[in-house]
Short mmCIF file of the C-alpha atoms (twelve columns), coordinates in Angstrom:
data_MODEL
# 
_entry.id   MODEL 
# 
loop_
_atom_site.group_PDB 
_atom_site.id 
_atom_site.type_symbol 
_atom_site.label_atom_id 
_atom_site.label_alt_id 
_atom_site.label_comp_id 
_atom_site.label_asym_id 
_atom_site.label_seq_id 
_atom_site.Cartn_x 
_atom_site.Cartn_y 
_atom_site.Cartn_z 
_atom_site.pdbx_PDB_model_num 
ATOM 1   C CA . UNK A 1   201.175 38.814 54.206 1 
ATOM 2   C CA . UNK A 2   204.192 41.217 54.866 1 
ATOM 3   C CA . UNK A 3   204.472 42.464 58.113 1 
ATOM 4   C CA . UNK A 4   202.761 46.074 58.141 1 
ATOM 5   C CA . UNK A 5   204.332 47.146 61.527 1 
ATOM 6   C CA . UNK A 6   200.658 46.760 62.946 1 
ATOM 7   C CA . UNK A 7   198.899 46.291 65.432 1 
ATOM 8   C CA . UNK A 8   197.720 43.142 64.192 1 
ATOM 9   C CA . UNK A 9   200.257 41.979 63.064 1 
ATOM 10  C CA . UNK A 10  200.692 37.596 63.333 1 
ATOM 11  C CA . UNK A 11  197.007 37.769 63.950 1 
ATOM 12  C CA . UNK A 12  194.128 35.940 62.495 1 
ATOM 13  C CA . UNK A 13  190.351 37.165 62.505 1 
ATOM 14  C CA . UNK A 14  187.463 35.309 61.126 1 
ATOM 15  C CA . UNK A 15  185.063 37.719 59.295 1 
ATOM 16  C CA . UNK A 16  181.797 36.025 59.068 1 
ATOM 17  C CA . UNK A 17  179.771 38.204 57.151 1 
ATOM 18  C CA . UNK A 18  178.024 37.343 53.920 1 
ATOM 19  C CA . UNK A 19  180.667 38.413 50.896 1 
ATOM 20  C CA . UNK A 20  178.669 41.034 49.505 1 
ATOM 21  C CA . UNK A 21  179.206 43.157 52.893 1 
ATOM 22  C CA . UNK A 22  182.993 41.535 54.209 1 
ATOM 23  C CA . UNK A 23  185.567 43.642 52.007 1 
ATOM 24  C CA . UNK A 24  185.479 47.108 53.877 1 
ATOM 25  C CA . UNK A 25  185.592 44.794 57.303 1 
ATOM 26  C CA . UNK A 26  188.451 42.837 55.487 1 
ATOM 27  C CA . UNK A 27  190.468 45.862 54.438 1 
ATOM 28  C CA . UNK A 28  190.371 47.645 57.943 1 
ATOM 29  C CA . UNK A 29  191.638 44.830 59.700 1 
ATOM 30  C CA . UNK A 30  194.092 44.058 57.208 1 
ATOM 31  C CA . UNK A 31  195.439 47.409 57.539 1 
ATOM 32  C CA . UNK A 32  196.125 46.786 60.923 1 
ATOM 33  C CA . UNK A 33  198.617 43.505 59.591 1 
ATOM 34  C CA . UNK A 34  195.917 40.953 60.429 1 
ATOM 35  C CA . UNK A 35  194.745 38.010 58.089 1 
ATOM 36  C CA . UNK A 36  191.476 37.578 57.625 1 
ATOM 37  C CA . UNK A 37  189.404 34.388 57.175 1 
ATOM 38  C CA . UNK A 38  186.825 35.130 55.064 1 
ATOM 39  C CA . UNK A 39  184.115 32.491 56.145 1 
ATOM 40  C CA . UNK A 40  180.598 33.895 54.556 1 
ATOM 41  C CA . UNK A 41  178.195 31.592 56.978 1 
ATOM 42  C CA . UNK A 42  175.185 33.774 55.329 1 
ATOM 43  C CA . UNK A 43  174.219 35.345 52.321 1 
ATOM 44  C CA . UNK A 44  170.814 37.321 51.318 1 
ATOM 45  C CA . UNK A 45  168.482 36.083 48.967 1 
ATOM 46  C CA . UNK A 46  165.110 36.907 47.585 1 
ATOM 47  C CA . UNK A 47  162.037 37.353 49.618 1 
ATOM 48  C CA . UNK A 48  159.853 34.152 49.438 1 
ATOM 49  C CA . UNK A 49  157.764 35.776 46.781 1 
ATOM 50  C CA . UNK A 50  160.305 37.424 44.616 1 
ATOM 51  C CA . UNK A 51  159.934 40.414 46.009 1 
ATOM 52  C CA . UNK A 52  156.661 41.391 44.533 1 
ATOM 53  C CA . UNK A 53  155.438 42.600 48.158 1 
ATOM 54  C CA . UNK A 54  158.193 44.955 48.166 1 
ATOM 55  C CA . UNK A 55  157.695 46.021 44.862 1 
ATOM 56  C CA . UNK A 56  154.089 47.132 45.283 1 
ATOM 57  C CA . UNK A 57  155.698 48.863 48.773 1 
ATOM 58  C CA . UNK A 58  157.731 50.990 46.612 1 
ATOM 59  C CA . UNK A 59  154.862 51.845 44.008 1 
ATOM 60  C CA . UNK A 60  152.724 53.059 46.971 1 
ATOM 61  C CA . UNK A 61  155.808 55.024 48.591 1 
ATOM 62  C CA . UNK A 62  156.510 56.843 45.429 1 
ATOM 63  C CA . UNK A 63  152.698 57.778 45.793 1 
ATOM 64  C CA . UNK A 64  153.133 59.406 49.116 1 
ATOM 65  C CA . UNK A 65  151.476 56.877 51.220 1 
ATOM 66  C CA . UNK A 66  153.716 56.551 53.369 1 
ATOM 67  C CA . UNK A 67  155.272 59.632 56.050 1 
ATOM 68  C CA . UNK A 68  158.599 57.787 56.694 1 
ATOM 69  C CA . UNK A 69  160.389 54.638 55.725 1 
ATOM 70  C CA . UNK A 70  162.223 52.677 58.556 1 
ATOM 71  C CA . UNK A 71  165.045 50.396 57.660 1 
ATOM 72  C CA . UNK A 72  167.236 48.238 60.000 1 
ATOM 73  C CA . UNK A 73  169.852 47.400 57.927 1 
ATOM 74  C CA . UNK A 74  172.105 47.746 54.780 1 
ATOM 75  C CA . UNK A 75  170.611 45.354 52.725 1 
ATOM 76  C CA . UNK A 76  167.009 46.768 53.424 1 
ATOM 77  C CA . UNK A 77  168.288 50.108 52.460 1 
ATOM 78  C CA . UNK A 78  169.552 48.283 49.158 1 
ATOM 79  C CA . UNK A 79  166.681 46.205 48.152 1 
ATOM 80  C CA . UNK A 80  164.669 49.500 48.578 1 
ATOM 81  C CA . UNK A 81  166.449 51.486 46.509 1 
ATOM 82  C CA . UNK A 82  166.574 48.787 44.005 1 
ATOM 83  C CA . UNK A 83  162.276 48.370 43.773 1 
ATOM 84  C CA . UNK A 84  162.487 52.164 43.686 1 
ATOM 85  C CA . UNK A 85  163.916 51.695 40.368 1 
ATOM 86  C CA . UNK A 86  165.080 55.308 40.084 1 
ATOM 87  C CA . UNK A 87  161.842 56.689 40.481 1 
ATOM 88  C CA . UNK A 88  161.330 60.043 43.004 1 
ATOM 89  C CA . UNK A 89  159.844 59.931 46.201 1 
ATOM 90  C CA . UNK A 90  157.680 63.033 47.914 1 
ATOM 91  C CA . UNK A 91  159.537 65.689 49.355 1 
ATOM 92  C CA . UNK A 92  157.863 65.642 52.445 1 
ATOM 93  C CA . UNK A 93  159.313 61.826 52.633 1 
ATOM 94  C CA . UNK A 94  161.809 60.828 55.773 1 
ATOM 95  C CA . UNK A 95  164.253 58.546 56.254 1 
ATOM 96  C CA . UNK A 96  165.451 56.892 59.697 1 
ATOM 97  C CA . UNK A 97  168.643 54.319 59.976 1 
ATOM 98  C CA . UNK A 98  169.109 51.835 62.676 1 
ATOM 99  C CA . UNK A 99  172.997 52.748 62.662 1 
ATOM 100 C CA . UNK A 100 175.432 54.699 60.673 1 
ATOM 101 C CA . UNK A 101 176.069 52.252 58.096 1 
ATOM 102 C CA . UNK A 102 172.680 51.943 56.927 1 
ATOM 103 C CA . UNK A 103 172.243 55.824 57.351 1 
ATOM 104 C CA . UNK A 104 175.523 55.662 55.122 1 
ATOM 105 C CA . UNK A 105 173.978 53.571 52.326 1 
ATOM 106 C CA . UNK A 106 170.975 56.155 51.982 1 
ATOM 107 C CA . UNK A 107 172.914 58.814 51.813 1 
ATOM 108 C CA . UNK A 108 175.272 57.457 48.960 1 
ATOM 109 C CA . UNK A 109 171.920 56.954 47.315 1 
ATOM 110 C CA . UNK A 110 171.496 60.706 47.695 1 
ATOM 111 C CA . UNK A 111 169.126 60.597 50.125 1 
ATOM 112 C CA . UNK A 112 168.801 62.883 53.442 1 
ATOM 113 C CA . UNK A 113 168.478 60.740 56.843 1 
ATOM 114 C CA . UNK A 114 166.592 62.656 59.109 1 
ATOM 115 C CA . UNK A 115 166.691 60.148 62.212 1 
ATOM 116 C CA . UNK A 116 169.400 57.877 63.428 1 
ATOM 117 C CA . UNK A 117 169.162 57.074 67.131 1 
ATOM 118 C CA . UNK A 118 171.547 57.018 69.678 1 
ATOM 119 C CA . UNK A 119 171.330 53.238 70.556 1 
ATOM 120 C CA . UNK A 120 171.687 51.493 66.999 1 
ATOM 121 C CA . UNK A 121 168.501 48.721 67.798 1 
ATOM 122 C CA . UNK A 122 164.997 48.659 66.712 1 
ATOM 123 C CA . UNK A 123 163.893 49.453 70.110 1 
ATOM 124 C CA . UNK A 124 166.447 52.592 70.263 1 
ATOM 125 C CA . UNK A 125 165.045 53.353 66.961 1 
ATOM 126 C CA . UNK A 126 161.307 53.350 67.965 1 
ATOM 127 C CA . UNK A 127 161.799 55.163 71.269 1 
ATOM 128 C CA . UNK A 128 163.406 58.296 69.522 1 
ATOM 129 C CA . UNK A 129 160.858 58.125 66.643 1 
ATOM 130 C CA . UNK A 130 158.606 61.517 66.775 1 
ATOM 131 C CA . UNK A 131 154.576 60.898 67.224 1 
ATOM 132 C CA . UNK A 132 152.444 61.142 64.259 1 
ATOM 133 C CA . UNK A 133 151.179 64.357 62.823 1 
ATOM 134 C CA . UNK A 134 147.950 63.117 61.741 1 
ATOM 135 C CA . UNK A 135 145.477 59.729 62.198 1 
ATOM 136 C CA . UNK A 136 146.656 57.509 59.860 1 
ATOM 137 C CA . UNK A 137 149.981 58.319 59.090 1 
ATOM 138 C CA . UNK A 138 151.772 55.348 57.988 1 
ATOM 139 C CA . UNK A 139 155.752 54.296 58.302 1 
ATOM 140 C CA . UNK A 140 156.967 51.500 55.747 1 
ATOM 141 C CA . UNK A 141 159.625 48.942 57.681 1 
ATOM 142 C CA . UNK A 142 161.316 46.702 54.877 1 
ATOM 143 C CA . UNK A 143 162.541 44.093 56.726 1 
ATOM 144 C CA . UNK A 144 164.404 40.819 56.923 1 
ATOM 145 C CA . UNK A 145 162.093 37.524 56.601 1 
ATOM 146 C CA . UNK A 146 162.945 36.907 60.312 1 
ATOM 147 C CA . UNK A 147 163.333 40.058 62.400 1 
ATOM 148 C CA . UNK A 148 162.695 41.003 66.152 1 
ATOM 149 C CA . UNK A 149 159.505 43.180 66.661 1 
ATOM 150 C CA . UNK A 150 160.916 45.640 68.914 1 
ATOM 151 C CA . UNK A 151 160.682 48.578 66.100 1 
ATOM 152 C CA . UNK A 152 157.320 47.439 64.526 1 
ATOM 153 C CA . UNK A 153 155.391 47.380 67.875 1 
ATOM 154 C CA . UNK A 154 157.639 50.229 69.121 1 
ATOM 155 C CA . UNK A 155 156.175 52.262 66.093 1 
ATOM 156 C CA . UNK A 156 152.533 50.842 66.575 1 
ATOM 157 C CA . UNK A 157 152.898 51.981 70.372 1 
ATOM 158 C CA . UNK A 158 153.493 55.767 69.499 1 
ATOM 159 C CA . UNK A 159 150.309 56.135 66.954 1 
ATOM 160 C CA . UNK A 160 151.702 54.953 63.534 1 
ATOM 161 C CA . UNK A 161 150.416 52.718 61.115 1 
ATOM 162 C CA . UNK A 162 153.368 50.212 60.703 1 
ATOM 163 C CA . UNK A 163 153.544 48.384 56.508 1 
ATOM 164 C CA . UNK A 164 155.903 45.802 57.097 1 
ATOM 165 C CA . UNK A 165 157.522 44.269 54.086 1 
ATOM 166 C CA . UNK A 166 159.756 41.247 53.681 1 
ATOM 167 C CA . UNK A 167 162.507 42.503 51.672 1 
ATOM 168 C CA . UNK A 168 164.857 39.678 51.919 1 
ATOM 169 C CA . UNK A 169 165.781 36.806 53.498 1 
ATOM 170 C CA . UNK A 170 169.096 35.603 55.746 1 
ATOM 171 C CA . UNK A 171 170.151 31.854 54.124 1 
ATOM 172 C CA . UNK A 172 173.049 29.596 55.505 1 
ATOM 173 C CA . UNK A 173 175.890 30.150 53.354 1 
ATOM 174 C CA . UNK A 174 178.097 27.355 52.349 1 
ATOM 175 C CA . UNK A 175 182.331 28.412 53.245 1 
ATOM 176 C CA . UNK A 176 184.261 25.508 51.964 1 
ATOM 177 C CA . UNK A 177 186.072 23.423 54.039 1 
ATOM 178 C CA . UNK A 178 189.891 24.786 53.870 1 
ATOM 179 C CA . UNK A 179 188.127 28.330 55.338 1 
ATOM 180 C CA . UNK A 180 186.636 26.152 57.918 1 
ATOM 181 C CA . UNK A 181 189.983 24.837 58.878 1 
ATOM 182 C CA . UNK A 182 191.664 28.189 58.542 1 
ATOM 183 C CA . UNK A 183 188.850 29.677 61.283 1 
ATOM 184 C CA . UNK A 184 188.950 26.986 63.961 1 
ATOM 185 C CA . UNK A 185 193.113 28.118 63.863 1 
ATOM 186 C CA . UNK A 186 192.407 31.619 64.261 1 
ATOM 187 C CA . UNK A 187 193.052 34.069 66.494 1 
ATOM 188 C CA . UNK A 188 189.600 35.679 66.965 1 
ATOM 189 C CA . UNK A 189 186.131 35.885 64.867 1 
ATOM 190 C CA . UNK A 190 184.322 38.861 64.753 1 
ATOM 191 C CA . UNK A 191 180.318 38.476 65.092 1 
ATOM 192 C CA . UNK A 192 178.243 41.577 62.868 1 
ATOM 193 C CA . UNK A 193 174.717 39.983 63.122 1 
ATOM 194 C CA . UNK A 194 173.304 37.299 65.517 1 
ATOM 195 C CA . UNK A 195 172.239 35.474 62.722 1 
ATOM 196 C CA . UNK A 196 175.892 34.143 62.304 1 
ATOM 197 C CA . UNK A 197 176.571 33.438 65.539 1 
ATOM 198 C CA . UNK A 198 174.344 29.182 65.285 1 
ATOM 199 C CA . UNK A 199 175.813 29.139 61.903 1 
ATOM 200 C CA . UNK A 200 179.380 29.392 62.870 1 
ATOM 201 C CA . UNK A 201 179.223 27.630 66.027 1 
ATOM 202 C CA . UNK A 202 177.779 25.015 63.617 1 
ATOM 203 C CA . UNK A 203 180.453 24.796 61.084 1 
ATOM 204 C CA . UNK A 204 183.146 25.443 63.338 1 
ATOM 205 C CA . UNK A 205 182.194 23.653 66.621 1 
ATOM 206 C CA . UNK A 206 181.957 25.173 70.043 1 
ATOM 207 C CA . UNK A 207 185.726 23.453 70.912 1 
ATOM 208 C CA . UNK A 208 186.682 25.331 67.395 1 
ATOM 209 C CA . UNK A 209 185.613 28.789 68.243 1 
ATOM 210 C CA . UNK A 210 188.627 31.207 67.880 1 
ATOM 211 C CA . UNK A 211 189.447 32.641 72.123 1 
ATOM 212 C CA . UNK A 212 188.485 36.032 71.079 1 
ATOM 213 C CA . UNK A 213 184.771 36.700 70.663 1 
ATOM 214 C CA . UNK A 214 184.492 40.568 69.071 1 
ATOM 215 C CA . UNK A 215 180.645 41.750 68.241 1 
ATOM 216 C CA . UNK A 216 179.779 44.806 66.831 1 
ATOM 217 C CA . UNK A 217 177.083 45.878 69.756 1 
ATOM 218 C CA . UNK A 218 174.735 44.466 72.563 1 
ATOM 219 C CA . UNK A 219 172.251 42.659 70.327 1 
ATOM 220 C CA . UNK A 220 174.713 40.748 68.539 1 
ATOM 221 C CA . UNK A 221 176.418 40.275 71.970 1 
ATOM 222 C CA . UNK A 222 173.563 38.886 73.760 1 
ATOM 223 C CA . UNK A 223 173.168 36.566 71.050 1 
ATOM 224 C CA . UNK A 224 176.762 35.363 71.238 1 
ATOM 225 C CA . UNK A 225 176.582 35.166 74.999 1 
ATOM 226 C CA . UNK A 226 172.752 33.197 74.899 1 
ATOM 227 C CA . UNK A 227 175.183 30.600 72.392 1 
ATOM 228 C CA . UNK A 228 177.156 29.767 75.373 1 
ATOM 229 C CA . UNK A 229 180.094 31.995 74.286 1 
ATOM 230 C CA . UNK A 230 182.525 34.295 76.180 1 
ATOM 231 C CA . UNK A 231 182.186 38.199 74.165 1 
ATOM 232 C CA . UNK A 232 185.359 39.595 75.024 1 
ATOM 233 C CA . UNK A 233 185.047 43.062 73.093 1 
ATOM 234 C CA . UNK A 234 182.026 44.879 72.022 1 
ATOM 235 C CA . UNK A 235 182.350 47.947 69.429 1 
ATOM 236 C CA . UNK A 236 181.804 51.386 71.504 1 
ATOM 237 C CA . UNK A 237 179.908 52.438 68.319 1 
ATOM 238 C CA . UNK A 238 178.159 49.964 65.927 1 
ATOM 239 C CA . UNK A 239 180.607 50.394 62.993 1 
ATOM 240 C CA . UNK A 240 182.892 48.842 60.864 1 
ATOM 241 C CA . UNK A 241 185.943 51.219 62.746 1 
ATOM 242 C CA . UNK A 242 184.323 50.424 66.046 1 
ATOM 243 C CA . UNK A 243 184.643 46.989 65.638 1 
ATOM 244 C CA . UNK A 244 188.200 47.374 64.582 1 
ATOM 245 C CA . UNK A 245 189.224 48.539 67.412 1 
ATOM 246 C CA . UNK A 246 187.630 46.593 69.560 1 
ATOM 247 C CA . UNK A 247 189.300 43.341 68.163 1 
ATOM 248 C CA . UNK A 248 192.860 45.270 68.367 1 
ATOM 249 C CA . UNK A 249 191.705 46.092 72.107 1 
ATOM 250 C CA . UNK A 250 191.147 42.292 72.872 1 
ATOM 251 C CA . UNK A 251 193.805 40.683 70.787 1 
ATOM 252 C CA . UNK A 252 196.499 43.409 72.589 1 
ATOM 253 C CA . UNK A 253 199.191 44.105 70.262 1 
ATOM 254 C CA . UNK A 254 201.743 43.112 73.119 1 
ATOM 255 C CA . UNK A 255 199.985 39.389 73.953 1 
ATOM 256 C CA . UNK A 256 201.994 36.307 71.632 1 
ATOM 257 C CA . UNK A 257 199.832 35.215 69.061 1 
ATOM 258 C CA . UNK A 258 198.089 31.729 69.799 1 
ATOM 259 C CA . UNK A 259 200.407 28.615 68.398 1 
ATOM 260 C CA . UNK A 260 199.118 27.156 65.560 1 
ATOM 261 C CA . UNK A 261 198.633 23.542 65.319 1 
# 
């Protein structure tokens, strides 16, 4: 790559995200003169039963039974849309976003996102939900197969009825090996989920970790750091431009970059 005059320049960063969601990660850091390792160590698939659970979800929340829909992440948001099939919701519906990405992918949808907390986790989420109008009221939560329950029993705490629907499921993805290679020589990998952090530790060894550890925020952190690694940066804000500049912060412009073998 020809030298951009960046920041990043003569650095390497892994970005282990599944491929659907690495290019606007990729194209920020490249920006900044980096080269990226794309090494997709997940990828989304269907819901153990196709998805018909989520299906019937969005039937019943085109039907107004539900007050609010919760969703955690970008793919939720998509999969949701997608069952929706185009068909309008109540008006009286609301939406709430973990974070601003997923409040980002509603609103390209043309949706309006009347809750995104502060602290971008489930439990942040839950704690600045608003208390039920009536008995009964129900929030749907499409989820990931295997998801914390800090939002769900958050929810339940405060008086709602809580649907939760699997809406997808996290799989090991499959980088071949010359991305492997490239990774363990790079100069940092950049963690947006904890469920990449096993998966690269796997593929890459712990000896083959890149020295700079960059997460997008404290769950993803304390994941990293219950793996036995050393976080060096953490995103002030859970975003893609957070995360940025946290990795130029920890890679420091000014520092050599590390020999390659």
């Amino acid at each position: 790559m020809p030298s951009t005059g960046g920041p990043l320049d003569g650095r390497s960063v892994v970005v282990t995200r599944s491929r659907e969601q690495a290019s606007t990660l990729v194209a920020a850091l490249s920006a900044l003169g980096a080269t990226t390792v794309e090494l997709p160590v997940i990828a989304t698939a269907d819901p153990a039963d196709g998805g018909d659970a989520l299906a019937a979800a969005a039937t019943r929340l085109a039907a107004g039974a539900y007050r609010w829909v919760a969703v955690t992440s970008t793919n939720a948001a998509a999969r949701t849309l997608a069952a929706l099939a185009g068909r309008p919701v109540p008006d009286g519906l609301h939406w709430a976003a973990v974070g601003t990405a997923t409040a980002g992918a509603l609103r390209d949808a043309g949706l309006r996102v009347d809750l995104v907390p502060v602290t971008a986790t489930g439990a942040g989420l839950a704690g600045a939900f608003p208390a039920p109008g009536h008995p009964g009221d129900a929030v749907l939560l499409p989820r990931a197969e295997t998801v914390g329950g800090d939002l769900a029993d958050g929810l339940r705490a405060r008086g709602w009825e809580v649907d939760e629907v699997v809406a997808y499921r996290t799989v090991a993805g499959a980088p071949d090996p010359a991305r492997v290679a490239a990774a363990r020589a790079a100069d940092a990998v950049v963690f947006t989920s904890s469920s990449t952090v096993d998966r690269t530790i796997g593929l890459l060894g712990r000896g083959g970790m890149p020295p700079v550890v960059a997460t997008i925020g404290p769950v993803t952190s304390s994941s990293a750091r219950a793996a036995g690694l050393r976080v060096a940066a953490e995103a002030g804000e859970p975003t893609i431009e957070g995360l940025v500049a946290a990795v130029v912060a920890a890679l420091d412009g000014d520092r050599p970059p590390r020999p390659r073998p």
